[in-house]
ROBA-388663 format. One record per residue (C-alpha): x, y, z. Coordinates in steps of 0.001 Angstrom, whole numbers, padded with zeros to 6 digits, always signed. Example, Ala and Ser with C-alpha at 12.3 -4.5 7.8 and 13.67 -1.06 7.14 Angstrom:
REM residues 2
+012300-004500+007800 +013670-001060+007140 
//
This chain:
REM residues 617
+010797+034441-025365 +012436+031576-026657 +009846+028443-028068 +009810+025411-029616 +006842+023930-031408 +005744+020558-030213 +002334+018535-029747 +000700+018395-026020 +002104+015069-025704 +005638+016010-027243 +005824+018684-024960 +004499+016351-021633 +007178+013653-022106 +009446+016289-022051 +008192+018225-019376 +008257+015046-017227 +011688+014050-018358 +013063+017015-016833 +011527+017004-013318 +013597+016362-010075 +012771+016067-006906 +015407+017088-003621 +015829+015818-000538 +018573+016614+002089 +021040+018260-000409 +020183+014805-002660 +018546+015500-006265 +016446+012156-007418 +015147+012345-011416 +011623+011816-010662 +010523+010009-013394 +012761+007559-015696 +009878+005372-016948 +006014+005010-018136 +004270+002402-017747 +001589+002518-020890 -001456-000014-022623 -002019+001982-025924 -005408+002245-028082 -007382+004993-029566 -007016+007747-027289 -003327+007536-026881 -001603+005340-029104 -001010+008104-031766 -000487+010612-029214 +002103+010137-026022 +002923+006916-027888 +004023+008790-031413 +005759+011128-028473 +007629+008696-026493 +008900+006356-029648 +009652+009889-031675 +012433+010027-029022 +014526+013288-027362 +014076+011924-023895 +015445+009472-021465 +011962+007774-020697 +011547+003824-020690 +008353+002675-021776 +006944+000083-020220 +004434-002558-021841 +001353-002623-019156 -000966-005673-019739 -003738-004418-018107 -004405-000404-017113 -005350-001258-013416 -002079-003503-012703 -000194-001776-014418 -001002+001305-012222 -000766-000500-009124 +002833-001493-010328 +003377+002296-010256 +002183+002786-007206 +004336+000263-005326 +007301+001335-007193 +006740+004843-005724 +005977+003297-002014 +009313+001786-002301 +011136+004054-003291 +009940+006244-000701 +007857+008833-003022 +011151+010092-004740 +010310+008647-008180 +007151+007386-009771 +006168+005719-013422 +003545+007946-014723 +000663+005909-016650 -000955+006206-019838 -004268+004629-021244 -006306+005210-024010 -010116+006286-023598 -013055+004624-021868 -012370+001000-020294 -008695+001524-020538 -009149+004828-018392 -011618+003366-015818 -009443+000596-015336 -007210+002597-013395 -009833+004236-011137 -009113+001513-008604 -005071+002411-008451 -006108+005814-008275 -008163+005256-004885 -005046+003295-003747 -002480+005212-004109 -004766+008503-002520 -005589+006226+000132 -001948+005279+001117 -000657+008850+000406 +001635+007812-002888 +002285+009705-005494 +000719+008259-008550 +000260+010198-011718 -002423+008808-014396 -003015+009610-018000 -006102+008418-019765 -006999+009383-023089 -010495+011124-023338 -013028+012482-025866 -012605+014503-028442 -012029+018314-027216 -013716+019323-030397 -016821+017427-030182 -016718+016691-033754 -016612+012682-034088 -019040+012403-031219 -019884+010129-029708 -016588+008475-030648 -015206+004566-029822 -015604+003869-026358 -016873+007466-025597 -020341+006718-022669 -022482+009997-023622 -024245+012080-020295 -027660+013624-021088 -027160+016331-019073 -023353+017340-020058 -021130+017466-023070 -018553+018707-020953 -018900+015144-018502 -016668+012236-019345 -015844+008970-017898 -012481+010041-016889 -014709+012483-014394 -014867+009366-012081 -011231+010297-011352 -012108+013517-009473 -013497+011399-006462 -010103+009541-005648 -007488+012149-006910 -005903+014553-005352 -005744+016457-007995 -007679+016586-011508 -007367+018556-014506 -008473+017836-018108 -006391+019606-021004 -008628+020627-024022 -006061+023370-025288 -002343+022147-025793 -001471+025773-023880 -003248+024406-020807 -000315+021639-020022 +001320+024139-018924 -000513+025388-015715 -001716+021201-015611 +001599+019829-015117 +002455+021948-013044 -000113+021844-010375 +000075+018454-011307 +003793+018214-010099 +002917+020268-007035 +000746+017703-005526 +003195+014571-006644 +006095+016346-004804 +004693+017332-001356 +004509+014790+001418 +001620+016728+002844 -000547+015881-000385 +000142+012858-002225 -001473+011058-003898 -003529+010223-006871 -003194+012539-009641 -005178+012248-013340 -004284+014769-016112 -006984+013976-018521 -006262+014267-022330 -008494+014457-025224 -007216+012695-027881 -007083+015352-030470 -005653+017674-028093 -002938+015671-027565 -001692+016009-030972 -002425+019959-031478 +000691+021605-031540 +001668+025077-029761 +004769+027269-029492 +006178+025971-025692 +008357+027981-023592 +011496+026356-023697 +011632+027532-019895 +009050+025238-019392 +011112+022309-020716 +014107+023296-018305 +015444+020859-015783 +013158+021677-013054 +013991+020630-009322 +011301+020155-006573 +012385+020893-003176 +011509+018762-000413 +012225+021190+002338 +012072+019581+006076 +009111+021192+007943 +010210+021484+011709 +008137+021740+014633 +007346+025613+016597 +009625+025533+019982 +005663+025745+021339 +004851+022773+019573 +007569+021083+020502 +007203+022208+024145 +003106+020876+024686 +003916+017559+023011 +007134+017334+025286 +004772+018426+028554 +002226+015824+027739 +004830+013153+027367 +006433+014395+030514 +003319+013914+032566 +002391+010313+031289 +002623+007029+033282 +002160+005167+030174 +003181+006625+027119 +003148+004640+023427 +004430+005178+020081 +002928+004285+016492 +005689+004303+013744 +003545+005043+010838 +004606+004764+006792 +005301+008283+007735 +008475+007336+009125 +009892+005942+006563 +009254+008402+003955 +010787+011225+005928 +014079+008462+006358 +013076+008755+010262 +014137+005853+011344 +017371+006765+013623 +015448+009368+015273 +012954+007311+015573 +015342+005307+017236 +017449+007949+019286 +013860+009154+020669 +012807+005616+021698 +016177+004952+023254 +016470+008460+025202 +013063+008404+026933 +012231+004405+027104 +009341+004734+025446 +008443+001629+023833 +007032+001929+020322 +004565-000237+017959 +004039-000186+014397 +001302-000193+011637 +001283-002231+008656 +003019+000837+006575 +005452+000942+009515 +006990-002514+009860 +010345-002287+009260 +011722+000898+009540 +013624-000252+013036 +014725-003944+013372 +012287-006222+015341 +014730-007368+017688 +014895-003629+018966 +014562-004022+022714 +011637-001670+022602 +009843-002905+019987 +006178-003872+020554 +005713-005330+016646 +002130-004761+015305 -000410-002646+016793 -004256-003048+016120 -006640-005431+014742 -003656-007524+012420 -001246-006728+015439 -000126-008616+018337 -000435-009335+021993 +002204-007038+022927 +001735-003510+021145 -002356-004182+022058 -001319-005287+025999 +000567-002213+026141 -001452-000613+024575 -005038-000869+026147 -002749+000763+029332 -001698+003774+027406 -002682+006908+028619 -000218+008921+025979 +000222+007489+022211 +002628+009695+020130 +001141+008699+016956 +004059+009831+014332 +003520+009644+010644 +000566+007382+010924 -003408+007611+009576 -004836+006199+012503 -006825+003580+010667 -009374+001576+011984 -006827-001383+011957 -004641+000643+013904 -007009+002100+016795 -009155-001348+016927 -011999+000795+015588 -011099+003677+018268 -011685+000605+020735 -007927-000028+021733 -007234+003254+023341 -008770+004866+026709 -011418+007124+026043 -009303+009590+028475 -005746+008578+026854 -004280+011508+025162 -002993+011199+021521 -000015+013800+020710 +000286+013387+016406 +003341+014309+014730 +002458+014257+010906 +003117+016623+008008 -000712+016278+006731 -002992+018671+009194 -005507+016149+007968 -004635+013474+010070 -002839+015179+012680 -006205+015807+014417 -007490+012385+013860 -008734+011087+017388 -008961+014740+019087 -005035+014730+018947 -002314+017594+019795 -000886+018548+016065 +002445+018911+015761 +002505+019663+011713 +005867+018462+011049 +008587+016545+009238 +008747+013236+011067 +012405+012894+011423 +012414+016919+012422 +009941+016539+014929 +011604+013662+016422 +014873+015042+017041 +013068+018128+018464 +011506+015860+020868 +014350+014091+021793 +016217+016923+022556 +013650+018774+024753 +013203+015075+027080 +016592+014881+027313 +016177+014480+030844 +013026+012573+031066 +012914+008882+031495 +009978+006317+031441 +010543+003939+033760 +008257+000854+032568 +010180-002041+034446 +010180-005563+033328 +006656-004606+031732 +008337-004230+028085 +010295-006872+027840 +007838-009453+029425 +005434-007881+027140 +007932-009314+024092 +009495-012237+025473 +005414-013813+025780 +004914-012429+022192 +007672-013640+020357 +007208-017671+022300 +003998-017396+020524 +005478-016533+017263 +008065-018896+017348 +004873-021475+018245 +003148-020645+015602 +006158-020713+013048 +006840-024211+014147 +003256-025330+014332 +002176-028073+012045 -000156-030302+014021 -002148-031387+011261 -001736-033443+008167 -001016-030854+005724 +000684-027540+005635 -000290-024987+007515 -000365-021127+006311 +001744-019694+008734 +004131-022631+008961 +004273-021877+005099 +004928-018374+006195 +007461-019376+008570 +009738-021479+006216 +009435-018854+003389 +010501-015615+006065 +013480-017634+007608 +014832-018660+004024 +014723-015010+003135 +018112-013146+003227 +018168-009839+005474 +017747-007548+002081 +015073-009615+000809 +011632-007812+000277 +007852-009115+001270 +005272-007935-000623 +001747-008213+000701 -001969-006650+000435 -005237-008302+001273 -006313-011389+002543 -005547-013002+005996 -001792-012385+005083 -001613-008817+005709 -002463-009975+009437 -000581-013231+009665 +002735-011121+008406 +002027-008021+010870 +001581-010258+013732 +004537-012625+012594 +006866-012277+009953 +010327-010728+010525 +011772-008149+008421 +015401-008233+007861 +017209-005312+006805 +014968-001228+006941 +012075-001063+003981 +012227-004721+003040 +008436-005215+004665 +005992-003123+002063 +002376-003771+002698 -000618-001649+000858 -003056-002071+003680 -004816+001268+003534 -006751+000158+000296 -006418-003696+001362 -006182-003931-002743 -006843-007628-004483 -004104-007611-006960 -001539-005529-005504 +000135-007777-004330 +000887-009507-007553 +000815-006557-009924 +002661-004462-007018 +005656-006755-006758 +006689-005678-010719 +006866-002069-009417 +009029-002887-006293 +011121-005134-008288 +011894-002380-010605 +012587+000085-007810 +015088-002629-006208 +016091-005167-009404 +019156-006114-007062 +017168-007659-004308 +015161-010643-004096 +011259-009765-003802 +009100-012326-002301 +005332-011374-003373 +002484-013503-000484 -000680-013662-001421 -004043-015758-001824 -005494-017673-004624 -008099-015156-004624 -006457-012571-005446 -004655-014110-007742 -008064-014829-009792 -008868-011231-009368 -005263-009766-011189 -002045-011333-011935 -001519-009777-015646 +002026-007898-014753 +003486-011820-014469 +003697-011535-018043 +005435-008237-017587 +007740-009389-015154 +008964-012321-017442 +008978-010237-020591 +011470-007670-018281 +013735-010562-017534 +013225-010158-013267 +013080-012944-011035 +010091-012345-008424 +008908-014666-006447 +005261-015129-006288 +003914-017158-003311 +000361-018386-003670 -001779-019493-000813 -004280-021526-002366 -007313-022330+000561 -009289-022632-002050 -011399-019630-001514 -011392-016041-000005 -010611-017853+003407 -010067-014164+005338 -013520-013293+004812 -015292-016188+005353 -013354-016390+008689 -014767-012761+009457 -018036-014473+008031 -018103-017051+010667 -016876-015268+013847 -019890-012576+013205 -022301-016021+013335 -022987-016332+010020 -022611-019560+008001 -020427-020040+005188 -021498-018467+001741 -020269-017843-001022 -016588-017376+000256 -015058-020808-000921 -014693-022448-004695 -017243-024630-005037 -018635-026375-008326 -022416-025739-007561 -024557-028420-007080 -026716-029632-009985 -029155-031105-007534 -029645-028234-004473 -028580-025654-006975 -026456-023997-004780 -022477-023298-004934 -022082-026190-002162 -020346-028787-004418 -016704-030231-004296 -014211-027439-003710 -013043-026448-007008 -009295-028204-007942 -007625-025224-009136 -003712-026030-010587 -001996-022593-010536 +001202-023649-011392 +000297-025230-014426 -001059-021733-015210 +002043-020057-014564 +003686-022572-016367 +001392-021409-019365 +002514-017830-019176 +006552-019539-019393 +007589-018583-015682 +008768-021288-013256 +006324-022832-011319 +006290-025049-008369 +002935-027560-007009 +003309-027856-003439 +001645-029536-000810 +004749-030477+001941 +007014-028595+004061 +009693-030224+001891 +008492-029859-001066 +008102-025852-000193 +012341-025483+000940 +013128-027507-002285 +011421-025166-004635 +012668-021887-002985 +016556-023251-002943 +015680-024180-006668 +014138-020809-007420 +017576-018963-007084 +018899-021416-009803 +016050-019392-012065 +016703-016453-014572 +013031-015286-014498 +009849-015161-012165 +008599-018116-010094 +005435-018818-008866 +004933-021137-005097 +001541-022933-005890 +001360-023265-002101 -001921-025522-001103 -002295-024817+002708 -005187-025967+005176 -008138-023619+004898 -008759-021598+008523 -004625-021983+009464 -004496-018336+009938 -003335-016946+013092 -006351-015530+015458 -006763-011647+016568 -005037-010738+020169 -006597-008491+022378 -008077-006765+019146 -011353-005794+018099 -012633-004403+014869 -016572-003220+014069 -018090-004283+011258 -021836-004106+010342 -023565-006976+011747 -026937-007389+011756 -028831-005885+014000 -032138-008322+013236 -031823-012214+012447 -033876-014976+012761 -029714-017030+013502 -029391-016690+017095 -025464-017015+016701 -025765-013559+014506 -028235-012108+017158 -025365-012870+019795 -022386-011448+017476 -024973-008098+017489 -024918-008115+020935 -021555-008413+021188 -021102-005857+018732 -023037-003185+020959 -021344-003989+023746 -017985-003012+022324 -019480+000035+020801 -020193+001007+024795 -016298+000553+025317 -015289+002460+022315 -014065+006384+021986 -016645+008296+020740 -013594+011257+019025 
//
């Protein structure tokens, strides 16, 4: 057998260099950069490994372990899981900092590969720099804290054990079924011990995604359920897009009549002015999926988690409406008691398609009503500016209609996520990319690097609050040091305004949800609101920044902003509370069920009484 002698991390840089994945007859190199913060743990390891050279791997200068991971993670999301930036941190902090990402990414199904530094395999310098010590375990880590949000976890304390590692490792990044987080643990010493690789191992490897298609018996109960509906729904989940479904997405919607609505992760993948289009569905959705959908007695959920945004906490859907669930994860397919169909989204489809060939839904006017209603009110609230000031979704408005057609939005957490679901229209497929299944603070801004380096030929436009922003912007810096232009739109309400609206409508008072200075007399954070200039931050990092308070002070700067050769930031001050209201949605949160506030004994009430109207599977 042929070998070459290399160190763990020698050999993993080129192990990942060679990887591929295929789709369709269409071979994608899977990984063409890293994304790294060195220190102790890998600096002198992967780092001596990936500036020794004999790849083609970038390296990328993280700023911070956690945003630098989310970076990855969006980069992956957008590029539809056929690529990913794997990323490496040194020991302790540096490795916990990218716990968070790792939850994300699982959450959302993305690929995501970490690769924190650890303890010495040896045991010899313990307890090392940075190393927490466990009474009861030698063998326990930090980087253990992984193994609750990945999909998969390994730790390699023999150079020979990469081998069977990356594999697996590679097994669980590549299938659609199973993505997700992924940590490959490495002790530092390990990762410069040196052992006699295969070179067979180092080969160009290729990763075939091969289409899963329905049974003809699957395909034949989903088409008999969907035959024998009066009012049947679809979901367009993220699924969708990752499985490039959206023509027969399309084709299936257009043969049958079935109207279809989307989650957050499915925005985009068919144009919004499709005739059959319902726009969002759920708790951040809008009157006219949730209409439609409270009379559904079929939803043909396809490629979608069934969140509790999505189902309105199981409360949007009849207890007795059937839910058929095309998905390539058995996992969710049976969410809600549904009919699995364990399939390729885009294979199922067509199957479908082709076996109601002859069937028709004949919904009326009902449809298009249904839209024409919805999309007055979203032209209303686009062009609503009643107040002195500037409103957040007249903000939104002017920013989404300046926007070319290939120009991405970027979004996360906040009240945006349900503000841009309910309103904001995409132009051309996958320029909408919202994490919502983590709702992550600082994805948004750390994410919009990663998409930006999956698309550098198309604007990105990056909304999010001046919360978030507080929480983790530190991939500006990298975005500016990379030379791309992204445009980061801050909200600033001066607080976390989404939660103290959820704070309010449950009956409680305001609390500790808006800047304040606090008080020196009460003691308590009721002070002035806290003046916060974010652009003159921004300025201090050496992007282009932008204070704006007007409606014409917002179109000047983003006409001015394509003048720029690196990132701006929109220091966007909008009225606090000018977020757009829920529509026929409801979502359960944990009220409490004794108070001595009557409003938050009457929000418990309420609260049990939509528990009564919920499905119970």
């Amino acid at each position: 057998m042929e070998t070459v002698r290399l160190t763990m991390a020698q050999a993993l840089v080129q192990f990942l260099d060679q990887q591929y994945i295929e789709l369709d007859g269409q071979e994608y190199k899977f990984v063409n950069n890293m994304f790294g913060v060195f220190g102790h743990g890998c600096v002198v390891g992967v780092g001596q490994a990936l500036n020794q050279g004999g790849h083609h791997i970038r390296f990328l200068q993280g700023k911070n372990e956690q945003n630098m991971a989310l970076a990855a993670m969006a980069f992956a999301k957008q590029k539809n899981r056929l690529e990913i930036i794997p990323c490496v941190s040194s020991i302790g902090p540096g490795a916990m900092n990218m716990v968070t990402a790792a939850g994300c990414a699982t959450a959302n199904r993305i690929p995501l590969l970490l690769l924190p530094g650890d303890t010495f395999a040896c045991r010899q310098p313990d307890p090392v720099l940075q190393q927490a010590e466990f009474f009861t375990s030698f063998g326990q880590t930090v980087t253990d804290a992984f193994r609750g949000v990945c999909h998969y976890f390994d730790r390699i304390e023999r150079p020979e054990q990469l081998m069977t590692a990356a594999i697996h490792a590679l097994r669980v990044l590549t299938d659609p079924a199973d993505a997700g987080a992924v940590c490959l643990a490495m002790p530092q010493d390990v990762e410069g011990e040196a052992y006699d690789y295969p070179v067979s191992f180092l080969r160009k490897r290729v990763w075939h995604l091969d289409r899963r298609a329905p049974t003809a018996s699957q395909t034949e109960r989903a088409a008999e359920i969907i035959r024998n509906a009066e009012n049947p729904l679809v979901i367009c989940g993220g699924g969708v897009r990752y499985s490039f479904a959206g023509d027969a997405l399309q084709a299936f919607c257009e043969t049958t009549g079935i109207p279809f609505s989307e989650t957050q992760a499915g925005k985009s993948v068919l144009p919004w002015t499709h005739p059959l289009n319902l726009g969002g569905v759920g708790v951040t959705g809008g009157q006219a999926a949730n209409v439609i959908g409270k009379d559904a007695d079929v939803i043909i959920a396809v490629g979608t988690r069934l969140t509790d945004f999505t189902t309105c906490s199981k409360w949007l859907f009849k207890e007795n409406a059937k839910v058929v669930s095309l998905n390539i994860c058995p996992f969710d397919a049976v969410k809600m008691d549904g009919e699995p169909i364990i399939c390729d989204a885009r294979e199922g489809l067509t199957a479908l398609t082709a076996a109601l060939k002859d069937y028709r839904y004949q919904h009326g006017d009902k449809v298009k009503a249904a839209r024409d209603d919805w999309n007055a009110i979203v032209d209303g609230w686009y062009a609503k500016n009643d107040q002195p000031g500037l409103t957040q979704t007249r903000a939104l408005g002017i920013i989404n209609e300046f926007m070319q057609k290939t120009d991405v939005a970027v979004g996360s957490a906040g009240s945006l996520p349900g503000d841009m679901q309910r309103l904001f229209r995409p132009g051309e497929r996958d320029t909408y990319h919202m994490e919502y299944g983590f709702s992550n603070m600082g994805y948004e801004t750390n994410g919009a690097l990663g998409v930006k380096l999956a698309c550098p030929d198309r604007e990105v436009y990056s909304f999010f609050g001046d919360g978030t922003y507080l929480m983790a912007h530190s991939e500006l810096v990298t975005c500016l040091q990379e030379h791309l232009r992204v445009h980061f739109c801050l909200f600033d309400n001066s607080g976390w305004g989404c939660i103290e609206n959820l704070q309010n409508n449950q009956g409680n008072d305001t609390f500790g949800t808006v800047f304040r200075f606090r008080d020196p007399v009460t003691g308590e954070l009721d002070g002035p609101v806290m003046p916060l200039d974010f652009a003159r931050s921004a300025e201090g990092y050496g992007l282009k920044a932008y204070s704006i308070h007007t409606e014409e002070e917002l179109k000047a700067a983003l006409k001015d902003a394509l003048t720029q050769e690196k990132p701006v930031l929109y220091d966007i001050k909008v009225l606090a509370g000018s977020m757009t209201p829920g529509y026929e949605s409801w979502w359960r949160v944990g009220v409490a069920e004794v108070s001595t506030q009557p409003r938050v004994q009457a929000a418990y009430g309420d609260l049990m009484e939509h528990v009564k109207e919920t499905r119970k599977f």
